[in-house]
C-alpha positions as CSV (number, residue, x, y, z in Angstrom):
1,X,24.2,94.2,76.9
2,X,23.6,95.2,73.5
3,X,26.4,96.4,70.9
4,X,25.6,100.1,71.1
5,X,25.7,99.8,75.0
6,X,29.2,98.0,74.4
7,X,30.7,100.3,72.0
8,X,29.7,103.4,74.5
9,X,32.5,101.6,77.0
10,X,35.9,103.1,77.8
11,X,38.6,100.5,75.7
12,X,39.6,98.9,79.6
13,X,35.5,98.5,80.0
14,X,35.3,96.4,76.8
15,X,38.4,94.2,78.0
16,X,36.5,93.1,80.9
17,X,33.6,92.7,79.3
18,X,34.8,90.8,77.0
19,X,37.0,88.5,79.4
20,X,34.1,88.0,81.7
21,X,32.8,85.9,78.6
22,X,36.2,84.0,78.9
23,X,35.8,83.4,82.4
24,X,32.3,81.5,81.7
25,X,34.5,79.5,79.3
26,X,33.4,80.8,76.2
27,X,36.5,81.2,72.8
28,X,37.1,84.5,72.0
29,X,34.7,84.2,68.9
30,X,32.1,83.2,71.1
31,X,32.6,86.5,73.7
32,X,32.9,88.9,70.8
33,X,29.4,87.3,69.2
34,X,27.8,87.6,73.0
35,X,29.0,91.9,73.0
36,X,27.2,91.7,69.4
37,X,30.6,93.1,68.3
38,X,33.6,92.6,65.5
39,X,36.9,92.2,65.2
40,X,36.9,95.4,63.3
41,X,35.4,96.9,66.4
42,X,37.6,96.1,68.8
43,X,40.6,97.0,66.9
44,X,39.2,100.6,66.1
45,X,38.4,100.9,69.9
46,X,42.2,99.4,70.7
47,X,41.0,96.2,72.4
48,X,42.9,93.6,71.4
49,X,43.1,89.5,72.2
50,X,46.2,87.9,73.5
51,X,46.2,84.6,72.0
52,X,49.4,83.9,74.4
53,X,47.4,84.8,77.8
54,X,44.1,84.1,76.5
55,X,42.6,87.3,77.2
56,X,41.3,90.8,76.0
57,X,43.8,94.0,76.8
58,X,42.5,97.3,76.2
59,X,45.6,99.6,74.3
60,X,47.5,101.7,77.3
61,X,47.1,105.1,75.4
62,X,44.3,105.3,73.3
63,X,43.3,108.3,70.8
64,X,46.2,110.1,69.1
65,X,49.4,111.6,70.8
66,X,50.9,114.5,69.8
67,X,54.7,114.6,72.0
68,X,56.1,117.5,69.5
69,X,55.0,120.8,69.4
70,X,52.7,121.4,66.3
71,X,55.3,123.1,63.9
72,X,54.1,121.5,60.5
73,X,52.4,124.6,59.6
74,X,55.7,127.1,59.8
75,X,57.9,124.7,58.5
76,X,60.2,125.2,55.9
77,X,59.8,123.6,53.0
C-alpha cells in the first residue's frame, strides 16, 4: 500500500493499518514509514498513537461539528 492509497482510508481504516504494522512487531516509526506517511498526516486525518496502549486510535468524531444553530451572521454586535 502506497501513501495516496493510505491517505484515501476512513481515520478507523488507517488505525488498523497502522496497528497491523504493530502486530508484526514493528515501533510506531517503523509502521508510519511502511504507510509512507507522517506524523503530520495522521494528525490532520485524527489518527493518533497511544504511547500508554501501544496502538493507533482513529478520533471518534472526525470533521467539524457544529451543535448550535448558525446564528453568527444575525448576531448582535
Amino acid at each position: 500500500m502506497n501513501r495516496e492509497e493510505f491517505m484515501a482510508l476512513e481515520s478507523p481504516k488507517k488505525a488498523e493499518v497502522l496497528n497491523a504494522f504493530i502486530d508484526e512487531g514493528m515501533s510506531q516509526k517503523e509502521a508510519m514509514a511502511a504507510a509512507g506517511v507522517t506524523l503530520r498526516d495522521l494528525m490532520v486525518t485524527q489518527v493518533f498513537f497511544s504511547k500508554t496502549e501501544g496502538r493507533f486510535a482513529a478520533n471518534a468524531v472526525g470533521g467539524y461539528s457544529n451543535f448550535h444553530s448558525d446564528t453568527t451572521a444575525e448576531a448582535v454586535k
